[in-house]
Short mmCIF file of the C-alpha atoms (twelve columns), coordinates in Angstrom:
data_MODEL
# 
_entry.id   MODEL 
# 
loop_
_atom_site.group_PDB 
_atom_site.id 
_atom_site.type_symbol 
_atom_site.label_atom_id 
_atom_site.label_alt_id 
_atom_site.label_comp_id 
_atom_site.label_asym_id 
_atom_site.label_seq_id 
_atom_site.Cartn_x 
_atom_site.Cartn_y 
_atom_site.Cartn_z 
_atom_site.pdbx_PDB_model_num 
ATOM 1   C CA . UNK A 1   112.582 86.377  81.690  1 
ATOM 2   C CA . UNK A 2   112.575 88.797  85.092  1 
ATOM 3   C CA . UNK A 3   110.764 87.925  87.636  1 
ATOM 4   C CA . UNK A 4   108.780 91.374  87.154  1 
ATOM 5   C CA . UNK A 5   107.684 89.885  83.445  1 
ATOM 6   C CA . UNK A 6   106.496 86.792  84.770  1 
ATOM 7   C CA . UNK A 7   104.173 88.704  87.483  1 
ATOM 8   C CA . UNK A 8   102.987 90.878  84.378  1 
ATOM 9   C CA . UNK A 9   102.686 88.351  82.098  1 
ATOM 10  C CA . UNK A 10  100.982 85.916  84.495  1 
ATOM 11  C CA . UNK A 11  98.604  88.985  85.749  1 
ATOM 12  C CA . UNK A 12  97.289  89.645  81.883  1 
ATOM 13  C CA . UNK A 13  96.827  85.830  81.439  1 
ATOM 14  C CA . UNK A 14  94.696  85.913  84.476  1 
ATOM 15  C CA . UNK A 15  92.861  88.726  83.587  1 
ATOM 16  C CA . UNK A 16  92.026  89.110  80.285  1 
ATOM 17  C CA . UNK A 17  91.718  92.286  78.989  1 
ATOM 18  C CA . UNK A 18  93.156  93.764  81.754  1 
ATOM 19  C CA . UNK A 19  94.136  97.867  81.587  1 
ATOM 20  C CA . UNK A 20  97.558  99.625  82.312  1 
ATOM 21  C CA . UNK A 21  95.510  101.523 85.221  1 
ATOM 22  C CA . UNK A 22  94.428  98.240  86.745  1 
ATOM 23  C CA . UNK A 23  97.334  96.316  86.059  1 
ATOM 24  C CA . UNK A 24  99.633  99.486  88.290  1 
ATOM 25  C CA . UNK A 25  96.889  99.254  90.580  1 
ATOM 26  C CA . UNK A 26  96.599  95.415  91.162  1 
ATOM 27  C CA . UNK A 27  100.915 95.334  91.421  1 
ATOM 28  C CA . UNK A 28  101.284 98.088  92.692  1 
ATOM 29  C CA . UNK A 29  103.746 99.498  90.464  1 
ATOM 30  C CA . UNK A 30  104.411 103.178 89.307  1 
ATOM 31  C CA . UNK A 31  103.347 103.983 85.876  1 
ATOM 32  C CA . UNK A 32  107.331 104.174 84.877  1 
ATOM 33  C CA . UNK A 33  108.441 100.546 85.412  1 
ATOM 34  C CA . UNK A 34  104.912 99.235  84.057  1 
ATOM 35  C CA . UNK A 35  105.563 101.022 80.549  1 
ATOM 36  C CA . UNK A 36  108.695 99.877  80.495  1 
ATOM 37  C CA . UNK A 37  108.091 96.091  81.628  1 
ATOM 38  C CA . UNK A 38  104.577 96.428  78.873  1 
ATOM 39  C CA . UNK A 39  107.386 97.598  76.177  1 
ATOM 40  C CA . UNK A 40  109.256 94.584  76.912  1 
ATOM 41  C CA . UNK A 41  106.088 92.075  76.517  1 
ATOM 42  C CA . UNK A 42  105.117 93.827  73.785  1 
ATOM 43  C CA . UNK A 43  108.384 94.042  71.719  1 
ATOM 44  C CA . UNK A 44  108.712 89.797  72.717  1 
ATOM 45  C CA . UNK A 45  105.150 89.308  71.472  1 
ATOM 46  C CA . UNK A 46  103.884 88.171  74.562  1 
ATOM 47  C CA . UNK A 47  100.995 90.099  74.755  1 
ATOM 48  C CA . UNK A 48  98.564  92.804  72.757  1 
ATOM 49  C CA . UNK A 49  97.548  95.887  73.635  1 
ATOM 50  C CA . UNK A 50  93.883  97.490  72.125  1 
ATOM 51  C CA . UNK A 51  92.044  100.614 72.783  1 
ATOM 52  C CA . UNK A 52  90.434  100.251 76.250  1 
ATOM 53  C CA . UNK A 53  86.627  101.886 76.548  1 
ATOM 54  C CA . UNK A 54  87.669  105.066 75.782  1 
ATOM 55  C CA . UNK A 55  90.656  106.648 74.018  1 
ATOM 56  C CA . UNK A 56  93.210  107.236 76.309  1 
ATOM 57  C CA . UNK A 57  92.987  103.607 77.998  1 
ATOM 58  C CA . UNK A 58  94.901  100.576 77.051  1 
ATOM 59  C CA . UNK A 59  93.848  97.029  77.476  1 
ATOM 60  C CA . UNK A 60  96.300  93.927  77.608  1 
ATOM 61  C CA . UNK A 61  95.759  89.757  76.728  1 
ATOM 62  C CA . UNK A 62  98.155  87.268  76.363  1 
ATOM 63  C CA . UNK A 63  99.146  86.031  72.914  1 
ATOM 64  C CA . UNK A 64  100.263 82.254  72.505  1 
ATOM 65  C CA . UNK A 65  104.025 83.062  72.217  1 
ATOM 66  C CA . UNK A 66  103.378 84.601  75.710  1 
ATOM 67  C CA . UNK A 67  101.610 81.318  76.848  1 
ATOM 68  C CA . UNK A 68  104.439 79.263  75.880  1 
ATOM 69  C CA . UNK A 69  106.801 81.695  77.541  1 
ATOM 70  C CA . UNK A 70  104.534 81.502  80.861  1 
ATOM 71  C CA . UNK A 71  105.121 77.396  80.212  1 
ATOM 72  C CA . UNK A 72  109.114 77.655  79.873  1 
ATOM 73  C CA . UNK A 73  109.112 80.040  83.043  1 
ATOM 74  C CA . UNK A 74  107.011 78.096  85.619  1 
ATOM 75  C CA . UNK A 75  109.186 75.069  86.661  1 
ATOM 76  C CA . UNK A 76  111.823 78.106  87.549  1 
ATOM 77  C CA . UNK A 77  109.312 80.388  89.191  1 
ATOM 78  C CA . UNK A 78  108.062 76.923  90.954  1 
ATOM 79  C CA . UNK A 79  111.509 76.308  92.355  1 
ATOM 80  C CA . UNK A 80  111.995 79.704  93.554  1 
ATOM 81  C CA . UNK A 81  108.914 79.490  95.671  1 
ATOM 82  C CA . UNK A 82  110.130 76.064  96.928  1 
ATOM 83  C CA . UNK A 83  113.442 77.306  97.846  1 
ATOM 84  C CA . UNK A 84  112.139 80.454  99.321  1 
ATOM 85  C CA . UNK A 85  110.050 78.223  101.787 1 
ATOM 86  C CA . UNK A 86  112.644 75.822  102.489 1 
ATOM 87  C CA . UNK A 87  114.317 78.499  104.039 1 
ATOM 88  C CA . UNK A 88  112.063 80.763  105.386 1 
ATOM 89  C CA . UNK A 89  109.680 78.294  106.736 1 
ATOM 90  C CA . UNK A 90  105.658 77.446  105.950 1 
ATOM 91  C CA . UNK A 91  104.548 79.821  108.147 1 
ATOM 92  C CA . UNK A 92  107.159 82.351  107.771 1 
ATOM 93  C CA . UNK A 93  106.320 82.253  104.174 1 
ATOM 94  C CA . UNK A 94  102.314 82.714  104.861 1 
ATOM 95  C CA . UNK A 95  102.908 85.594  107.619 1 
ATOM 96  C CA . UNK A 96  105.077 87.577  104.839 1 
ATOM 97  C CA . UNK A 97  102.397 87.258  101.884 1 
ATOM 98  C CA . UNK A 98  99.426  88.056  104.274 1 
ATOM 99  C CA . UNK A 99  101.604 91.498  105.678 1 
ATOM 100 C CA . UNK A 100 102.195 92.462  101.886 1 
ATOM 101 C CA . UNK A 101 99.056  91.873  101.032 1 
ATOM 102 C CA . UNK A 102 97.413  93.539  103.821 1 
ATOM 103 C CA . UNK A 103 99.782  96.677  102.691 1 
ATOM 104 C CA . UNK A 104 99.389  96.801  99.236  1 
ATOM 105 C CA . UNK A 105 95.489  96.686  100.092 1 
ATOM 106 C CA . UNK A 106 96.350  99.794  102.674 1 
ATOM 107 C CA . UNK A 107 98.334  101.124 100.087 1 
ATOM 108 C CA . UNK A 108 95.410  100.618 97.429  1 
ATOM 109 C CA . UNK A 109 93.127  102.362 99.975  1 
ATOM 110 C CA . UNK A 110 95.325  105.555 100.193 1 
ATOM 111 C CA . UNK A 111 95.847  106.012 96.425  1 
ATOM 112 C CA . UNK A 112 92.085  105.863 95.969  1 
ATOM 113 C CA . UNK A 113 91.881  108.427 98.624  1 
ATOM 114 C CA . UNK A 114 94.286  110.332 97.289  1 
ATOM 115 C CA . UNK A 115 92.682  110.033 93.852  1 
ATOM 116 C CA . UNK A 116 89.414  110.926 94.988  1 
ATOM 117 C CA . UNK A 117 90.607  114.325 96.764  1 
ATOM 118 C CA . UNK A 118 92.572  114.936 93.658  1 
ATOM 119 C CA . UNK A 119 89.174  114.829 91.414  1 
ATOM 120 C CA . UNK A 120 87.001  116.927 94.091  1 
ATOM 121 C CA . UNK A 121 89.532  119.939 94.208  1 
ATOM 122 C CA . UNK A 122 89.391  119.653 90.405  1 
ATOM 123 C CA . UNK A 123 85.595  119.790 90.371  1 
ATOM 124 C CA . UNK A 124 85.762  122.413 92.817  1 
ATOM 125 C CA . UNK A 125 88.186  124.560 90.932  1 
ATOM 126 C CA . UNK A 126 86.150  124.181 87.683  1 
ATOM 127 C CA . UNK A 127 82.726  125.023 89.200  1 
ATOM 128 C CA . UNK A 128 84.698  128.257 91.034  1 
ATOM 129 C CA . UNK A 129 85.744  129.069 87.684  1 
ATOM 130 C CA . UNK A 130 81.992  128.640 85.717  1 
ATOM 131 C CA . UNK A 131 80.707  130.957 88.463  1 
# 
């Protein structure tokens, strides 16, 4: 398993129900390497995927062959983290997850932004249109 199924995997288990939007969103991932990674899950029969609230959206939960995976792959993700700190240091360690954080929350911000302008010059261009 890649370390970019675990995060997926271990992102639906948390979140039950969870859509493609959200899960790109919540990552940060483009839409590209999500499908794929999703495919992956999917073919393995780690997870499910159902109609979201409307047509076009997808929702994602964790089947028990993708629990057990989760089970196999946590002493190894465990050790990874361990090893990571032993040589970058406690703090080191805390000061790099709270500057990704606080960019993938910047990043967040500017992708709503963006997504937001994106819908107004839609609605704009539509109501030109009706007039």
């Amino acid at each position: 398993m890649e370390t970019g199924q675990f995060t997926l995997l271990a992102t639906i288990r948390h979140v039950p129900g969870i859509s493609q939007i959200y899960i790109a969103r919540r990552l940060g991932m483009d839409t590209t390497s999500l499908t794929r990674t999703l495919g992956v899950l999917l073919k393995n029969g780690w997870v499910e995927k159902a109609q979201g609230s409307d047509r076009r959206s997808r929702v994602f939960t964790i089947t028990r062959a993708g629990e057990a995976q989760l089970l196999r792959a946590r002493p190894y993700w465990q050790r990874a983290q361990q090893r990571f700190v032993s040589i970058v240091g406690a703090d080191g360690t805390k000061a790099l997850v709270e500057a990704v954080e606080a960019v993938a929350l910047a990043l967040n911000a500017e992708v709503a932004d963006l997504h937001r302008a994106r819908r107004s010059a839609r609605v704009r261009k539509r109501n030109a249109r009706a007039r």
